[in-house]
C-alpha positions, 0 to 999 in steps of 0.5 A: 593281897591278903585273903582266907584259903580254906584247906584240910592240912597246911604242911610247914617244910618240904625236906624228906618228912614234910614232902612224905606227909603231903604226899601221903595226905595228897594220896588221900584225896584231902586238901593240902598246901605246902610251904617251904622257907627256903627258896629252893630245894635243899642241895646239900649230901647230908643225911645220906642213909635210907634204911630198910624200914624206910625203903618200905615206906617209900616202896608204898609211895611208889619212889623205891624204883627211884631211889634203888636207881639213883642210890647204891649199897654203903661200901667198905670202910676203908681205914688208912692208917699210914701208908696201908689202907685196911678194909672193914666191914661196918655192917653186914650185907644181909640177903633178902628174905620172903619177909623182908625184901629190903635188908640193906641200908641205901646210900642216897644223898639227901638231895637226890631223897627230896628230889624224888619226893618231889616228883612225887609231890608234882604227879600228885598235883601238889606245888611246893611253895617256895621262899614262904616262910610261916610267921606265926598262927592262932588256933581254936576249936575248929581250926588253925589260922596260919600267918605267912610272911607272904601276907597271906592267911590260911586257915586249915584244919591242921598244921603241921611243923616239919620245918627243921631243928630250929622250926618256927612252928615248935618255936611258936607253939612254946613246946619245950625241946630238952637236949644239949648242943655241943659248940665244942664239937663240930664237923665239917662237912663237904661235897665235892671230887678228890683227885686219886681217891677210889670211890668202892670205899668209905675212906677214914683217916682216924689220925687225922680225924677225916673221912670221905665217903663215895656218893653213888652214881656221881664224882663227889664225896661226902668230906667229913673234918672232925674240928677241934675245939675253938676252931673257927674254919675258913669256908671259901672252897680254896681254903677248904682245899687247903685244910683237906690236902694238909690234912691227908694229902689228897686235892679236892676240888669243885666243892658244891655244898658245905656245912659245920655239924654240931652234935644236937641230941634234942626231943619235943616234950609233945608232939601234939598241941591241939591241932598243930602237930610237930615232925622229922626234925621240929621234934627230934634232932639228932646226931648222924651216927647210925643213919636215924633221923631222916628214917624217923621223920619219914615215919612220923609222917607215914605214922601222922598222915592215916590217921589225919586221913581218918579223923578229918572224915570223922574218926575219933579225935583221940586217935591223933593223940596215939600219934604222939604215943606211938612215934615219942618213945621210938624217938627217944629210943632212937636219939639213945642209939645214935648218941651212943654210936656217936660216943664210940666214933668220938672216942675212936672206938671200932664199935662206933663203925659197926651198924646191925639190926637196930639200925634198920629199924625193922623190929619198932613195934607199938605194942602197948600203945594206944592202938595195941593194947598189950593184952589184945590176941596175938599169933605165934609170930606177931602182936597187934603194933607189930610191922606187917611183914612180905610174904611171896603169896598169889593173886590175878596180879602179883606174887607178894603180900606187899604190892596188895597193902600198897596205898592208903587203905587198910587192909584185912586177911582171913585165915581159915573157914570160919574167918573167911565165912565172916569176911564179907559180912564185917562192917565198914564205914564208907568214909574215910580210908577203904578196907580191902579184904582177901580170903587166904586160901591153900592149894594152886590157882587164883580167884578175885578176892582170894589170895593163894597161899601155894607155899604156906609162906603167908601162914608161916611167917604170919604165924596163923595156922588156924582161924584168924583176922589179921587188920593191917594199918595204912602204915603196914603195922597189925592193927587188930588180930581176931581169933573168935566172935568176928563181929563184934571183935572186929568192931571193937578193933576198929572204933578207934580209928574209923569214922562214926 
């Protein structure tokens, strides 16, 4: 039977991005349905690295406990070579700091990420919709009219496409996805066990262009074959057998999921048209070198939902347009690293093992965007667009910075006399996210409102050591710094993203 719904957001794609947007928009109180093509949850080890940035992320969600307890740290490579294997260190195990409490890539199947954001989706009170397939749809000045092929029409304010590389939401908006696919060269990928293989290494075969990686709290291994070209393989699970115990000498068996990669480096040339807005893979695909892309579609969604949030109660519409300003260059940057990780890997270069910084993904800043001009007032440690860092700090209830920016309100410290004497009198609509405001003081003790800064870590690491007016993002990135004329600077900060 067909009929009319009438929602906030229609979410296409339950994978990583589409489950964290609907939960983050669910959070929010709007109206939100998701819809998933396949007919169950996707069971496969896939993209298999949680960087730090999207631990923070999910630490906001409340999943990290999930993830930390069902993932684990990337072990060693292990590469043999002959009959001695020689351990390599791929990238160093940093220590948590005041800063950033989470410093290490997570090993987590790509399962186990959308299980728990699953859960999460079920807490909410949100259903995915399985086997529902979106067959096309119209739009106009007030909305999007959605065909699924369940017959049924949906109307909703926005649509969103988190429906994969081959997504049929980009496909019908006509957007273009410049790239290249290389049919040349594929992997092989396979989860199962391997008889007589440790599991505290990622194990490589360089001359045999295989490898076979550990996954957590399981029997199983990640497999990877490098095929050559014109290789068409054999997928029933003997014959995948076969080609691994030739290969390196090793029986796997009780294979569970298989696919073959092809290196796919494509971008959207838009992530906006009118109300359907595209993320995660429908907008970016990339290679698996340097654990990137699922991070990047999580955070399209954690950058997208706020500010839906926002307009939807009456923000200015052209904040929907920094979405793509913000998240389109970080894209392009990060489609850049992990071809060049993948090149090394390819022509069997060390440097294509070794991960650092960049991967983490903690630096991305949005300085210059829309939302951060490159003039605006910035302290000796950050800018407007910056990440918001942890800090250890004391309140009535914990004893960091995070667990206060926890949730989808916006969040605004004082530091200083003057900052604090301004504090309550700033103006803040009633629609739209909440403004939770906190006096920073010095010294011992705790009071409501007021966040204790016993160690001068907070001042430190936000690099204020006098008056100032830090405004964090739903999405923990600095959304203004005032320094002098609170109110009306204060204003100025905020007309882009609160309701009128």
């Amino acid at each position: 039977m067909t009929h009319t719904a009438d929602i906030d957001v229609l979410v296409a794609g339950a994978g990583p991005t589409g489950s964290a947007l609907a939960a983050d928009l669910q959070r929010r109180g709007l109206r939100v349905r998701i819809v998933n093509k396949a007919p169950h949850a996707f069971e496969g080890s896939r993209a298999k690295g949680i960087q730090p940035r999207t631990q923070e992320v999910f630490e906001d969600l409340g999943v990290l406990r999930e993830a930390h307890a069902e993932g684990g740290p990337y072990p060693l490579a292990g590469l043999h070579l002959g009959p001695v294997a020689v351990p390599w260190k791929m990238q160093q195990r940093n220590k948590p700091t005041p800063d950033v409490p989470y410093p290490n890539i997570l090993l987590l199947p790509q399962h186990r990420t959308d299980a728990l954001l699953h859960r999460l989706l079920g807490r909410l009170g949100l259903r995915i919709e399985y086997g529902v397939a979106l067959e096309g749809f119209e739009q106009d000045t007030d909305g999007v009219t959605a065909t699924l092929s369940t017959g049924e029409r949906v109307r909703s304010k926005y649509l969103v496409g988190a429906d994969g590389g081959a997504s049929a939401v980009r496909t019908a908006t006509g957007l273009g996805f410049a790239g290249e696919t290389d049919d040349s060269d594929k992997t092989l990928i396979i989860d199962g066990t391997i008889d007589g293989l440790s599991h505290d290494r990622w194990h490589m075969w360089p001359r045999a262009s295989a490898g076979a990686c550990p996954l957590p709290h399981s029997d199983q291994f990640q497999v990877m074959i490098r095929l050559k070209p014109g290789d068409s393989p054999d997928l029933e699970h003997g014959a995948l057998a076969d080609r691994f115990y030739a290969l390196v000498g090793l029986k796997l068996r009780d294979i569970t999921w298989t696919s073959v990669f092809r290196p796919n480096v494509r971008l959207v040339e838009h992530y906006r048209l009118g109300r359907v807005f595209l993320a995660g893979d429908a907008a970016h695909v990339h290679t698996p070198a340097g654990a990137q892309g699922l991070n990047t579609g999580v955070q399209d969604a954690y950058n997208l939902g706020w500010k839906l949030g926002q307009t939807i109660a009456g923000a200015p519409d052209s904040l929907l347009d920094s979405y793509e300003a913000e998240r389109l260059p970080i894209a392009a940057k990060v489609l850049g690293k992990s071809s060049e990780l993948y090149e090394s890997l390819r022509d069997h270069r060390v440097a294509g093992l070794k991960r650092g910084d960049e991967e983490r993904q903690l630096s991305l800043s949005y300085r210059g965007g829309p939302l951060a001009p490159e003039d605006a007032p910035a302290t000796k440690t950050l800018r407007v667009g910056d990440r918001a860092p942890d800090s250890p700090c004391s309140t009535r209830d914990t004893g960091r910075l995070f667990d206060l920016l926890r949730g989808p309100h916006f969040t605004l410290l004082a530091f200083g006399p003057a900052a604090a004497e301004a504090l309550p009198h700033l103006r803040w609509p009633a629609e739209g996210a909440e403004l939770r405001r906190y006096e920073v003081r010095g010294g011992r003790g705790t009071d409501s409102g007021h966040i204790t800064d016993d160690t001068g870590q907070l001042a430190d690491i936000y690099g204020v050591h006098g008056d100032a007016l830090i405004l964090i993002r739903p999405d923990g990135y600095i959304a203004g710094i005032v320094t002098a004329d609170w109110a009306a600077s204060f204003a100025t900060v905020t007309e882009a993203f609160t309701p009128r």
